[in-house]
VMD Tcl script that builds the backbone (N, CA, C; Angstrom):
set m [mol new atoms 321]
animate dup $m
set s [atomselect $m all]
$s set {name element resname resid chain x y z} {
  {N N UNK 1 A 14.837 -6.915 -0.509}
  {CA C UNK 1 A 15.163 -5.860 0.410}
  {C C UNK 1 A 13.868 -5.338 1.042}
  {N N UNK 2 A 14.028 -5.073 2.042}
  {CA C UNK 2 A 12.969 -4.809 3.266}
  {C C UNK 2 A 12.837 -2.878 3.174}
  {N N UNK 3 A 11.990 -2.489 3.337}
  {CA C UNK 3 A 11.327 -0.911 3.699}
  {C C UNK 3 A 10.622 -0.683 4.588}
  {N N UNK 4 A 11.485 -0.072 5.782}
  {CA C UNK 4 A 10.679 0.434 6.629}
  {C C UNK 4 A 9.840 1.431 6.610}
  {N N UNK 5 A 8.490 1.757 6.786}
  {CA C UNK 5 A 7.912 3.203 7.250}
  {C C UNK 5 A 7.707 3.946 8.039}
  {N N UNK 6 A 7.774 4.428 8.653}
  {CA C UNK 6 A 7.470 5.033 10.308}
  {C C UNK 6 A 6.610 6.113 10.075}
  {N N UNK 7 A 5.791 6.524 11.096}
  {CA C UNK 7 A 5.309 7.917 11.610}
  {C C UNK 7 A 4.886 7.712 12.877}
  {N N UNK 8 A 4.579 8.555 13.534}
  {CA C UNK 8 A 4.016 9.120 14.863}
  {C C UNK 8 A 3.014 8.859 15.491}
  {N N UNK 9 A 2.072 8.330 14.157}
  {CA C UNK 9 A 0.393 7.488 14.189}
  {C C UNK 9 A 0.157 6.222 14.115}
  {N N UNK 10 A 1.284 5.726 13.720}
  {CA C UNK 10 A 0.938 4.366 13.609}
  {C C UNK 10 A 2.216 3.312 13.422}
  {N N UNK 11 A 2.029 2.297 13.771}
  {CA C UNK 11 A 2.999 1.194 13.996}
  {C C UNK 11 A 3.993 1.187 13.081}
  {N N UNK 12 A 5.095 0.644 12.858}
  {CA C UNK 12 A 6.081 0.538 11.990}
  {C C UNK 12 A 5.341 -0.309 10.775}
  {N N UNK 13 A 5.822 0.333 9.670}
  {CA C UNK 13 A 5.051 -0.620 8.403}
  {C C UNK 13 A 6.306 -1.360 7.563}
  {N N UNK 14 A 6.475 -2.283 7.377}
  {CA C UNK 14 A 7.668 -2.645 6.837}
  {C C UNK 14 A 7.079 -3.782 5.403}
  {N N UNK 15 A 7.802 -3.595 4.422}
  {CA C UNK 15 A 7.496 -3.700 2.894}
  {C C UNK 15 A 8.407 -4.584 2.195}
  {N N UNK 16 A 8.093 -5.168 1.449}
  {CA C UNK 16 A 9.137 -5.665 -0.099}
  {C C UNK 16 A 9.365 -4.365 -0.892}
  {N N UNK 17 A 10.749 -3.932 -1.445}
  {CA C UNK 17 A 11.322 -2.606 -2.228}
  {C C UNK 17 A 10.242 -2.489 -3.627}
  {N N UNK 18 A 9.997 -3.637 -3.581}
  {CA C UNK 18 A 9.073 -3.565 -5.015}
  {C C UNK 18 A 7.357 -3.063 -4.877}
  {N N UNK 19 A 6.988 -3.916 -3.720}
  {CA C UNK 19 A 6.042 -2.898 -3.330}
  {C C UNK 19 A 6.126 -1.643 -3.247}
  {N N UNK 20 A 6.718 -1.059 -2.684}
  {CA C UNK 20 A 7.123 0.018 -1.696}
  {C C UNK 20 A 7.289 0.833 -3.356}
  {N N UNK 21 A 7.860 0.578 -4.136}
  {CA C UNK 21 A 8.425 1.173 -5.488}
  {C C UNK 21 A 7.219 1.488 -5.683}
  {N N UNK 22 A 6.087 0.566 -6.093}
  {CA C UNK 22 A 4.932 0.508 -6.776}
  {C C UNK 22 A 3.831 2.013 -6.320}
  {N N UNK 23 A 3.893 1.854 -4.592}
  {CA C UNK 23 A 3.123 2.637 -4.190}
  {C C UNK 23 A 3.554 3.856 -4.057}
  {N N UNK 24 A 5.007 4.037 -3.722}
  {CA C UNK 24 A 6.046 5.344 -3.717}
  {C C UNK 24 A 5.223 6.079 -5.378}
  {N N UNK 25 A 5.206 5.208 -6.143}
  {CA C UNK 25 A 4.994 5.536 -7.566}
  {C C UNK 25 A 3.984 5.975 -7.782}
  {N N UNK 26 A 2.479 5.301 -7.409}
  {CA C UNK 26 A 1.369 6.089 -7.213}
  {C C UNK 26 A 1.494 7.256 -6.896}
  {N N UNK 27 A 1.636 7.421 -5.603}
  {CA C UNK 27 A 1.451 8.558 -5.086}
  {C C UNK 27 A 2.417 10.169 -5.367}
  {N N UNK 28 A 3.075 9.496 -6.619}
  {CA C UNK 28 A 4.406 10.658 -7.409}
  {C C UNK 28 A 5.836 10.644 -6.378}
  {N N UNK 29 A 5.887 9.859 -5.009}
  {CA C UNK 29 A 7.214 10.051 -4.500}
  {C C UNK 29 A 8.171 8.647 -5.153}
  {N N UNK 30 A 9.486 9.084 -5.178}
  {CA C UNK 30 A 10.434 8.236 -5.875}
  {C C UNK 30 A 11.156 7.877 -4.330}
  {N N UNK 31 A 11.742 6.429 -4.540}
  {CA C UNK 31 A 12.454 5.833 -3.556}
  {C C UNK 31 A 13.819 6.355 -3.785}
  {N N UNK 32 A 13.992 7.243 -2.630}
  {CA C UNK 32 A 15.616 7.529 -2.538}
  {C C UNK 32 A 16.153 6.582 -0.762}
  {N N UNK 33 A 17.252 6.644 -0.675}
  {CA C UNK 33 A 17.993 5.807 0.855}
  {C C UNK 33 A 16.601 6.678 1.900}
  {N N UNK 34 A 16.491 7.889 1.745}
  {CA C UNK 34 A 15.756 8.438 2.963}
  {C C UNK 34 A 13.954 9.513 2.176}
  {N N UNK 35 A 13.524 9.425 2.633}
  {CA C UNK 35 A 12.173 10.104 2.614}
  {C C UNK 35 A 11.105 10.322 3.110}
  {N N UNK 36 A 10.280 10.761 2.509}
  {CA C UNK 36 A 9.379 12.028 3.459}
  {C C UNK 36 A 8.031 12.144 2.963}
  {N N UNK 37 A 7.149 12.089 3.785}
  {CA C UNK 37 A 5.651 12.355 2.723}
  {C C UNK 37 A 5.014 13.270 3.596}
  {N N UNK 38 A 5.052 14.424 3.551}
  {CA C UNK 38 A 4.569 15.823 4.136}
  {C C UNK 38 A 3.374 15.651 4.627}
  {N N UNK 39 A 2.930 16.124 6.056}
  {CA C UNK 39 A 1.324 16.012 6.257}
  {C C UNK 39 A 0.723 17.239 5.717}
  {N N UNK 40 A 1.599 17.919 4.392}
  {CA C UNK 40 A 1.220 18.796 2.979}
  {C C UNK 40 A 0.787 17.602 1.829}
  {N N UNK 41 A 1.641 16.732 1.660}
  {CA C UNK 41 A 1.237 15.888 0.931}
  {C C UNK 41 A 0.469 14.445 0.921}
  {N N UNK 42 A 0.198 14.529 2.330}
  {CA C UNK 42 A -0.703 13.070 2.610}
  {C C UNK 42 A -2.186 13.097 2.061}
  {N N UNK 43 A -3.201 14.654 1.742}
  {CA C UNK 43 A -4.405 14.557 1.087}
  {C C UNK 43 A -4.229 13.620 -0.301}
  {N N UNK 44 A -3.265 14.445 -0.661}
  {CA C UNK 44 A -2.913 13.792 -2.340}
  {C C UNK 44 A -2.900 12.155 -2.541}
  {N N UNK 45 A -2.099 12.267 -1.715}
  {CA C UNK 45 A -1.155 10.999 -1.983}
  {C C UNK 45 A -2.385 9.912 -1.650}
  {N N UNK 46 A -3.375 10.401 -0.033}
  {CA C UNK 46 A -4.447 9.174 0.080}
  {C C UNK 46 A -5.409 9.375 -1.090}
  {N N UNK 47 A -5.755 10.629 -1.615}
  {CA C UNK 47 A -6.359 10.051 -2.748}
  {C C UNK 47 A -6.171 9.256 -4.333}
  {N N UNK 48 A -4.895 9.738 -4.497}
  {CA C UNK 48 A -4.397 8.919 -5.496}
  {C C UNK 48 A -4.383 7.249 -5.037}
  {N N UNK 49 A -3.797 6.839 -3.926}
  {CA C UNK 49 A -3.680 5.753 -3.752}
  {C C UNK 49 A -5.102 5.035 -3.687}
  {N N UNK 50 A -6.151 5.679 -3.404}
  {CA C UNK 50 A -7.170 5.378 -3.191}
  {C C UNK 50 A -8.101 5.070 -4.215}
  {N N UNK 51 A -7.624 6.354 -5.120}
  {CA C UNK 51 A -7.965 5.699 -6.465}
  {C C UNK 51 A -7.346 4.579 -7.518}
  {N N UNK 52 A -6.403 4.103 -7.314}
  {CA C UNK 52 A -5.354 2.912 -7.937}
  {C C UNK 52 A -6.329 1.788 -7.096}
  {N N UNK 53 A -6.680 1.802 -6.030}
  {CA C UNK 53 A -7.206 0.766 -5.084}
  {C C UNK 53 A -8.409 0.223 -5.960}
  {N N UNK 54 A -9.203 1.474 -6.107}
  {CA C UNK 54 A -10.043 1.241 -6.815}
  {C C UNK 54 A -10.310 0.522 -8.596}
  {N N UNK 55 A -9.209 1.032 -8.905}
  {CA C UNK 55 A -8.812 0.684 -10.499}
  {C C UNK 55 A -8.767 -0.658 -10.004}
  {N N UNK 56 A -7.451 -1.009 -9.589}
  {CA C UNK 56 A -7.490 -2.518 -9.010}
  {C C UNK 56 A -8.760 -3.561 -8.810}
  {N N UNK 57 A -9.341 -2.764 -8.284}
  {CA C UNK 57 A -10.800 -4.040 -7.910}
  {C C UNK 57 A -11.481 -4.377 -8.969}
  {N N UNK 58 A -11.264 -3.006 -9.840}
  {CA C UNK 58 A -12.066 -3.020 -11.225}
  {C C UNK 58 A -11.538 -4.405 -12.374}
  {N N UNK 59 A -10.328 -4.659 -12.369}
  {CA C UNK 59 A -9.417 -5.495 -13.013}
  {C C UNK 59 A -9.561 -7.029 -11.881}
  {N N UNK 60 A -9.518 -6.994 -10.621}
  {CA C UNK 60 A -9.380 -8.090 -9.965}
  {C C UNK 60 A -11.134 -8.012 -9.119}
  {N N UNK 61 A -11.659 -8.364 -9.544}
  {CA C UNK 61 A -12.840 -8.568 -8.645}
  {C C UNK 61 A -13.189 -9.745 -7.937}
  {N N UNK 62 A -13.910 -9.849 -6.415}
  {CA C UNK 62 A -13.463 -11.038 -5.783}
  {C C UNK 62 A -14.992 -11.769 -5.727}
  {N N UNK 63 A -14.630 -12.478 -6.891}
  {CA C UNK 63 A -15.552 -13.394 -7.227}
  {C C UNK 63 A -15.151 -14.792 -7.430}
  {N N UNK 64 A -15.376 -15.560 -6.255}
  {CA C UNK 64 A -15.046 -16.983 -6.172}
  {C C UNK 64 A -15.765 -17.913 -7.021}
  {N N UNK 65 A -16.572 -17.734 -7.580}
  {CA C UNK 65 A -16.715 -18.947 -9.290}
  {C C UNK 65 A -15.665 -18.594 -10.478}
  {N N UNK 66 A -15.347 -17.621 -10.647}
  {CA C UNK 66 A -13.679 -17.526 -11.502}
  {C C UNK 66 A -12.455 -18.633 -11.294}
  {N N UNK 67 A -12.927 -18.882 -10.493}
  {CA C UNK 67 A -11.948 -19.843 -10.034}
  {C C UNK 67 A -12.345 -21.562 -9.467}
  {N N UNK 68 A -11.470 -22.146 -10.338}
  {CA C UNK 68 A -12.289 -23.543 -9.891}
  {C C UNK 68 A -11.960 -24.384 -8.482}
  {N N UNK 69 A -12.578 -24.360 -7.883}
  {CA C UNK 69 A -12.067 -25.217 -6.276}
  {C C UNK 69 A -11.499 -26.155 -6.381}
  {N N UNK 70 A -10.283 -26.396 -6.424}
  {CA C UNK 70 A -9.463 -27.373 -6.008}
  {C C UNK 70 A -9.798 -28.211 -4.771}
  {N N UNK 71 A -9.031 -29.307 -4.501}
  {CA C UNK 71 A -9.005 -30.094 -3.511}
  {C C UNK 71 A -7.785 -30.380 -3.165}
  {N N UNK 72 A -7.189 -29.608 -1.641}
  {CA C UNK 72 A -6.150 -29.647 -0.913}
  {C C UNK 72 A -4.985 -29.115 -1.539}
  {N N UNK 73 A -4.135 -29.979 -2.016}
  {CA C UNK 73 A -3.190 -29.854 -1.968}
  {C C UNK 73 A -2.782 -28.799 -3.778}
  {N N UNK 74 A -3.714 -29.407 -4.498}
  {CA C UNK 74 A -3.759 -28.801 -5.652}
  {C C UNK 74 A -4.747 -27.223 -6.034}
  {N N UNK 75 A -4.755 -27.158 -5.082}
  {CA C UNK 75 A -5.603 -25.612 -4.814}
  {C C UNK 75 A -4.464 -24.881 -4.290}
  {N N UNK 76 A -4.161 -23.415 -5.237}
  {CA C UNK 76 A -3.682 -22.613 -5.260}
  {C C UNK 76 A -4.182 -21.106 -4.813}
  {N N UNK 77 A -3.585 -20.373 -3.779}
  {CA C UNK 77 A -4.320 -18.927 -3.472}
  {C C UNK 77 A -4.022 -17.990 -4.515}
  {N N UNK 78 A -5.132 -17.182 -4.978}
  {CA C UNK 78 A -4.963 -16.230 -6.055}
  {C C UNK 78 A -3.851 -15.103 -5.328}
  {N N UNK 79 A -3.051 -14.747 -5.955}
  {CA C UNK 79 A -1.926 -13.806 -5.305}
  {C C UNK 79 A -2.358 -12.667 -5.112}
  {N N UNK 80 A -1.930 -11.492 -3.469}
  {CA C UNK 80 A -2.961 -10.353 -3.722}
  {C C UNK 80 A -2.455 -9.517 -4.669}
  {N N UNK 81 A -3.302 -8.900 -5.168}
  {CA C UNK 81 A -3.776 -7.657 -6.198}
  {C C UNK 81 A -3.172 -6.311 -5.056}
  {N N UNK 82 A -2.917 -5.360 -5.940}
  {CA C UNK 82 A -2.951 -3.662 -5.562}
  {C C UNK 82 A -3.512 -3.550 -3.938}
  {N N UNK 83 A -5.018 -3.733 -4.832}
  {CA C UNK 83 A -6.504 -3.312 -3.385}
  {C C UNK 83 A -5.656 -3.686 -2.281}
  {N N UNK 84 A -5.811 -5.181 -2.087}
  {CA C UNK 84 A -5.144 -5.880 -0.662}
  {C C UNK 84 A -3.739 -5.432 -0.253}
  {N N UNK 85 A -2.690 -5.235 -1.165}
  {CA C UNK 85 A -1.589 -4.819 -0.506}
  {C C UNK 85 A -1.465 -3.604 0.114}
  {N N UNK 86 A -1.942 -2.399 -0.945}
  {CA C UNK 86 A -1.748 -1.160 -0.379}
  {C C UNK 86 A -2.878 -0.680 0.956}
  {N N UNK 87 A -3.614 -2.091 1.575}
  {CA C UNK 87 A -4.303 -1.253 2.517}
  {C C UNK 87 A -3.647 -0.976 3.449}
  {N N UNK 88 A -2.709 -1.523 4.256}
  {CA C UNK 88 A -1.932 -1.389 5.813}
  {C C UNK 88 A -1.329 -0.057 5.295}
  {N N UNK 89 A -0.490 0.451 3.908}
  {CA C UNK 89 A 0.346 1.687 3.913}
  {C C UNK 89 A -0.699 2.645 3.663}
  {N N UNK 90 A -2.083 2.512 3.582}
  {CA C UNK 90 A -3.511 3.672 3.159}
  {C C UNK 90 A -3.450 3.796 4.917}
  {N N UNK 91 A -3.796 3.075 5.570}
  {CA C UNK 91 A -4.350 2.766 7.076}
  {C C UNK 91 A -3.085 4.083 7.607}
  {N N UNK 92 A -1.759 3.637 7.689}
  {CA C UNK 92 A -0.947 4.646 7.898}
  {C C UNK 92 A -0.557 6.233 7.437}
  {N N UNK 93 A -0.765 6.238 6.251}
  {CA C UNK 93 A -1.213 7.665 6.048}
  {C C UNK 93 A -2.723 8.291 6.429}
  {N N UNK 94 A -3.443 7.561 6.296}
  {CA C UNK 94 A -5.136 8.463 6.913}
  {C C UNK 94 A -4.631 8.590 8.643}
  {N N UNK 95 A -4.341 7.313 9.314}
  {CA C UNK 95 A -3.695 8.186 10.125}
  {C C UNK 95 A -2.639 9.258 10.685}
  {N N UNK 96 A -1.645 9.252 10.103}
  {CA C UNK 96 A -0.662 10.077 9.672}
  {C C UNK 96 A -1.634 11.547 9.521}
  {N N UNK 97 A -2.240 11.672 8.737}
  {CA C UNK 97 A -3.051 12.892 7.986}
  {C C UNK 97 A -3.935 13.114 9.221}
  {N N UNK 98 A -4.519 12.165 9.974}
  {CA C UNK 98 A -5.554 12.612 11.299}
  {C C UNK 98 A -4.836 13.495 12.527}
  {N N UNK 99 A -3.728 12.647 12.377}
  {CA C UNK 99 A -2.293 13.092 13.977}
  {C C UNK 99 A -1.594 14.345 12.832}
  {N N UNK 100 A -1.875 14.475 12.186}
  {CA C UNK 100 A -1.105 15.859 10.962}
  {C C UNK 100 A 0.636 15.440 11.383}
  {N N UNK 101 A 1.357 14.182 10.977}
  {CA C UNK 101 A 2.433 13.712 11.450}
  {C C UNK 101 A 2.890 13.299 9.904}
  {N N UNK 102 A 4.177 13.420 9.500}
  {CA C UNK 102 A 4.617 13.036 8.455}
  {C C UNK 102 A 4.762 11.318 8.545}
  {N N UNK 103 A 4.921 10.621 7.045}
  {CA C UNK 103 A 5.339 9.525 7.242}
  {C C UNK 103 A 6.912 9.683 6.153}
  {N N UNK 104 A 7.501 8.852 7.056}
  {CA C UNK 104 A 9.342 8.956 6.431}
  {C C UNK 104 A 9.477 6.466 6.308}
  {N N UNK 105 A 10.327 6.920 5.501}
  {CA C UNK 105 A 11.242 5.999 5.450}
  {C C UNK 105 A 12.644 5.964 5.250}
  {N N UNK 106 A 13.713 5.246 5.633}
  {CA C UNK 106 A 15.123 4.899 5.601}
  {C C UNK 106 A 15.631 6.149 6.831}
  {N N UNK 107 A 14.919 6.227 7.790}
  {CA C UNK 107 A 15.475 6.483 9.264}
  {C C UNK 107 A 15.700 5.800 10.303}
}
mol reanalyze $m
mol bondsrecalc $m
mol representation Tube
mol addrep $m
């Protein structure tokens, strides 16, 4: 299942429910059909998320000798981590928080 995001600042952000769960979760909001992230609650929320970003890198660091180079077809991409996913929904709330515009989903 697909999650849309919207606000006023920035492009439509659209998600996997499980993502969307993950980061809803960071930041203390729960996925209901419709919601709301206050430009009261966007300081919070970018710093919490910001700090999970960070935890993340700490656990996944991008260091290419961890990994042995394959050739073609038997070379596999490491799947992204936290850091990489939650940047496009960080990008939308800092702007969100700049335009002082809420971000909603299931409208």
């Amino acid at each position: 299942m697909l999650i849309t995001f919207k606000s006023h600042a920035a492009q439509d952000l659209i998600m996997m429910k499980d993502l969307a769960l993950t980061l809803l979760g960071i930041i203390g909001k729960h996925m209901g059909e419709r919601g709301v992230i206050t430009t009261e609650e966007l300081p919070r929320a970018i710093q919490k998320l910001e700090a999970a970003v960070q935890d993340a890198r700490k656990v996944h660091p991008a260091e290419s000798s961890v990994h042995p180079v394959g050739s073609g077809e038997d070379e596999q991409e490491e799947p992204l981590h936290l850091g990489q996913r939650a940047y496009p929904f960080l990008d939308m709330l800092r702007a969100s928080q700049k335009e002082g515009t809420n971000v909603m989903w299931g409208v």
